[in-house]
C-alpha positions as CSV (number, residue, x, y, z in Angstrom):
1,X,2.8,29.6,-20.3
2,X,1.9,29.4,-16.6
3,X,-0.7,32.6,-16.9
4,X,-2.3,30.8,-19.9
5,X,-2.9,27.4,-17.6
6,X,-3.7,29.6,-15.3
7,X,-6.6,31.4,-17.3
8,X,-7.7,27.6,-18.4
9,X,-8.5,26.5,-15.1
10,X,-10.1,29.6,-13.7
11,X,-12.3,29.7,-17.0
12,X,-13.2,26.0,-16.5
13,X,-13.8,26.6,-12.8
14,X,-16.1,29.6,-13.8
15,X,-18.0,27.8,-16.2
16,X,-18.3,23.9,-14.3
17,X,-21.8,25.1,-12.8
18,X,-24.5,24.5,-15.6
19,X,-28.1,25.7,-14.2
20,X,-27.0,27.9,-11.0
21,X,-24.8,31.0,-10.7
22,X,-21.1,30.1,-9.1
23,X,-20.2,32.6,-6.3
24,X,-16.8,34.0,-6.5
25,X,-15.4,32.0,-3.5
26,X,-16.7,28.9,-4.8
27,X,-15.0,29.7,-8.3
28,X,-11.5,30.6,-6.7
29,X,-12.2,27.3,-4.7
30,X,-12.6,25.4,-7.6
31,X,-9.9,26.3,-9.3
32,X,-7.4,25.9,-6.7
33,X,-8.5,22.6,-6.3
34,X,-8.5,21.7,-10.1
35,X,-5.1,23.3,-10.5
36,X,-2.3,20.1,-11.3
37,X,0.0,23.0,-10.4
38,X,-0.6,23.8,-7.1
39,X,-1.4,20.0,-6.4
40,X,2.4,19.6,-7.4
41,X,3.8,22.4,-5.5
42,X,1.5,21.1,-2.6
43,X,3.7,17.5,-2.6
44,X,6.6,19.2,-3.3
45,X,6.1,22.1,0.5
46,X,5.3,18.3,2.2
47,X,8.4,16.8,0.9
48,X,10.4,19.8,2.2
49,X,9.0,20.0,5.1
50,X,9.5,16.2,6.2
51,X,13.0,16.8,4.5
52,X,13.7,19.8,7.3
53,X,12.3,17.6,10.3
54,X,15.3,15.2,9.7
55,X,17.9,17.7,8.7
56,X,20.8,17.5,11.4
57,X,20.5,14.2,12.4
58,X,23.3,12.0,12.7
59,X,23.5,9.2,9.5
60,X,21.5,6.0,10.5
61,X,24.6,3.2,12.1
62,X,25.5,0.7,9.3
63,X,26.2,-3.7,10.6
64,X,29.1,-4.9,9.4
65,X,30.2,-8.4,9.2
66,X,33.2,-9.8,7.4
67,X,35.2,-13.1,7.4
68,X,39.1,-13.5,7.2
69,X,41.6,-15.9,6.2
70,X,39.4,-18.4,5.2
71,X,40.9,-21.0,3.4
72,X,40.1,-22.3,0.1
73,X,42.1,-25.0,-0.8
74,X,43.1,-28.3,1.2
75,X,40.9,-29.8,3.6
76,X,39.9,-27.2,5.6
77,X,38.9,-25.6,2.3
78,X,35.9,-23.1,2.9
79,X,35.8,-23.8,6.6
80,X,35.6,-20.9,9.2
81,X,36.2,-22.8,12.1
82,X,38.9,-25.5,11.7
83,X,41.4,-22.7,10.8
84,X,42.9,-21.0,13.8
85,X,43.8,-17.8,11.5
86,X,40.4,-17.6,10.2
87,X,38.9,-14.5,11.8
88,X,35.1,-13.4,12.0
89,X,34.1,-10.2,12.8
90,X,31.0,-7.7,13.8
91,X,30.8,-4.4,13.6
92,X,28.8,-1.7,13.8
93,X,29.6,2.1,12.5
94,X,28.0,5.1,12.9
95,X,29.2,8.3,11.1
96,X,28.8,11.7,13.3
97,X,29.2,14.9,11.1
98,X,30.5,17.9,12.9
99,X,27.5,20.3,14.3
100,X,28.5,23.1,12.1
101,X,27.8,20.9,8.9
102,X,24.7,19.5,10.9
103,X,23.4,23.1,11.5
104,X,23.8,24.2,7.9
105,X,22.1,21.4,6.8
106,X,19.3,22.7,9.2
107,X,19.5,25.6,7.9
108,X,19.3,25.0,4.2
109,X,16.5,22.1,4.5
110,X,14.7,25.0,6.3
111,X,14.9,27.5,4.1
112,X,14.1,24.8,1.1
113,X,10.7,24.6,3.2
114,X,10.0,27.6,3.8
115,X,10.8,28.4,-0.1
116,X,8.6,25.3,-1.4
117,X,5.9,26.9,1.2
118,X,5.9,30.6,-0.1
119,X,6.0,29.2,-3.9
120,X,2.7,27.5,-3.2
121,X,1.3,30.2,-1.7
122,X,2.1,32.5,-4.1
123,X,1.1,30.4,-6.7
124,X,-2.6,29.7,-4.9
125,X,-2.7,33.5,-4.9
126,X,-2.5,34.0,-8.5
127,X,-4.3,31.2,-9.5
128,X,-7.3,32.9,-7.0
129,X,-6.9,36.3,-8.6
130,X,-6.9,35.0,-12.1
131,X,-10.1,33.2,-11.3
132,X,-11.6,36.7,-9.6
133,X,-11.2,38.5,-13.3
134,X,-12.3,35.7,-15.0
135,X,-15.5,35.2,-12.4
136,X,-15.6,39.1,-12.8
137,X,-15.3,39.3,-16.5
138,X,-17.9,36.6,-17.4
139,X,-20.6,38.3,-14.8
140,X,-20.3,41.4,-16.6
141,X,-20.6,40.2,-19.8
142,X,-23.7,38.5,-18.8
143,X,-25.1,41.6,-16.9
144,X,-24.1,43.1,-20.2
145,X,-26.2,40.7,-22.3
146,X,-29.2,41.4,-20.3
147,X,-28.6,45.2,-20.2
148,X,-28.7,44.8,-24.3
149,X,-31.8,42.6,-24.2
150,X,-33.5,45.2,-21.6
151,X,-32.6,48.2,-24.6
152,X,-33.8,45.8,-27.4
153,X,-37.4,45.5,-25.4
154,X,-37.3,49.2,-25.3
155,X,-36.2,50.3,-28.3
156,X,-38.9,48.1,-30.2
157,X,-41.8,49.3,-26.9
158,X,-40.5,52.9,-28.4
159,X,-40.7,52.2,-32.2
160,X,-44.4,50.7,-31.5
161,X,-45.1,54.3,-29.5
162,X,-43.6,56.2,-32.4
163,X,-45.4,54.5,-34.8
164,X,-48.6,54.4,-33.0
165,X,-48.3,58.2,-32.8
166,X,-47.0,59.1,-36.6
167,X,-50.6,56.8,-37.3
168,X,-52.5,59.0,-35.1
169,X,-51.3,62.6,-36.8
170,X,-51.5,61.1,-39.8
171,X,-55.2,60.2,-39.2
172,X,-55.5,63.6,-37.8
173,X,-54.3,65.5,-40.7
174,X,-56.2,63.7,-42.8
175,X,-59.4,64.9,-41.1
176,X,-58.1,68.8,-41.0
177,X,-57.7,68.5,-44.5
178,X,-60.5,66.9,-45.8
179,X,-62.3,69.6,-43.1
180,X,-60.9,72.3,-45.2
181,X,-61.2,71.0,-48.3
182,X,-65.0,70.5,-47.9
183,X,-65.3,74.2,-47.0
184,X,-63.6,75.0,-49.5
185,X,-65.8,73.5,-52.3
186,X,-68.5,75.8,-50.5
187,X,-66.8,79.0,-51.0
188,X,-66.0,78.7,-54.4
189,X,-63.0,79.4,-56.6
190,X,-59.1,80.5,-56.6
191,X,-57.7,80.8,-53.2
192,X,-57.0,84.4,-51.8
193,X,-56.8,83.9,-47.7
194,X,-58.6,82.2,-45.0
195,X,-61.6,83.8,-43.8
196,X,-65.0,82.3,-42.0
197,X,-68.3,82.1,-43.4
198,X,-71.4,82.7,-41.8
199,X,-73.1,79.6,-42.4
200,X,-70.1,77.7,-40.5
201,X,-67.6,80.1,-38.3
202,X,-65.6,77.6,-37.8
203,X,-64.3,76.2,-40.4
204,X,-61.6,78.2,-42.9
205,X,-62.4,78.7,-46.5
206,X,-60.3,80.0,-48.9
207,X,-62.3,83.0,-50.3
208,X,-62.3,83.6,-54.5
209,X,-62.0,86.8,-56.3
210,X,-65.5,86.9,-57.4
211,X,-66.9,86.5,-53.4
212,X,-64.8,89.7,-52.0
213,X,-66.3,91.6,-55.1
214,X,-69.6,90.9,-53.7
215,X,-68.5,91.2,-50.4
216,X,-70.5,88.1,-49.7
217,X,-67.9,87.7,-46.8
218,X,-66.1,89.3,-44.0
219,X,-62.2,89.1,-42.5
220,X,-61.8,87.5,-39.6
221,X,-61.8,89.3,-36.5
């Protein structure tokens, strides 16, 4: 339950700045203070502390007054003066513990403090590391996100290249072959092999059956 609070508040304190970037000390800053935790354990070290200052004093002195014999019937009813057995009295007490109870209750209101004082520190500690991962874990996401959109841009600049270039060989094949098909048509019939003609020694034709009878051509060289 306390690492799931924990997560809330360091998530919160990652996410509280809308248009600017939070660095990672102002994060863990943020949390600590936003954490009702650690404000509690905060009051709770002051207490102790305050407690441990007056640990081994002596008990504050208690006033005593009191009134005795005073009569209540008969004419000197409820009188405190007329009555020469009516007594009034002061006092003051003051208890004083021996020093070896006194020292222990030093020693145990300073060891509460120092207790209360480590529990908040540890405490701010996790809450501080808890708010690193988060601060770390939403910073790479995000320099994931743009990593992604960087590829994205890529992969479509790519596809336009590729396509750009499948356009251009296709263009270019369509040239060759039309080249060769128009020669072609000039030599004549069924396709045997390539060969060059005289009129045009560079283009391939495909030489028929009745142009090598003749001999009308020659190989290439």
């Amino acid at each position: 339950m306390f690492n799931k609070c924990v997560w809330v508040f360091a998530l919160a304190a990652c996410r509280c700045a809308s248009a600017e970037s939070l660095s990672l000390a102002e994060a863990m800053d943020k949390a600590v203070r936003a954490s009702p935790m650690l404000a509690a354990l905060s009051a709770n070290a002051e207490s102790q502390a305050s407690a441990e200052k007056s640990a081994g004093r002596l008990p504050e002195p208690r006033l005593s007054l009191s009134l005795q014999n005073v009569p209540v019937t008969g004419p000197q009813s409820w009188s405190v003066s007329d009555d020469s057995m009516t007594m009034r009295a002061v006092g003051l007490m003051q208890d004083v513990p021996n020093r070896a109870k006194r020292r222990a209750d030093v020693d145990k209101a300073g060891a509460l403090a120092e207790r209360a004082t480590a529990e908040l520190h540890l405490k701010t500690l996790e809450v501080r590391r808890d708010t690193a991962l988060a601060w770390l874990e939403r910073i790479y996401l995000e320099r994931q996100v743009a990593l992604l959109d960087a590829l994205g841009q890529e992969s479509a600049l790519l596809e336009q290249t590729a396509t750009a270039g499948v356009s251009r060989q296709r263009n270019r094949l369509s040239r060759v072959t039309g080249g060769r098909a128009g020669c072609g048509a000039k030599a004549g019939t069924s396709i045997v092999r390539p060969i060059r003609t005289a009129e045009n020694p560079r283009c391939l034709v495909h030489a028929s059956a009745a142009a090598s009878s003749r001999g009308g051509v020659s190989q290439p060289s």
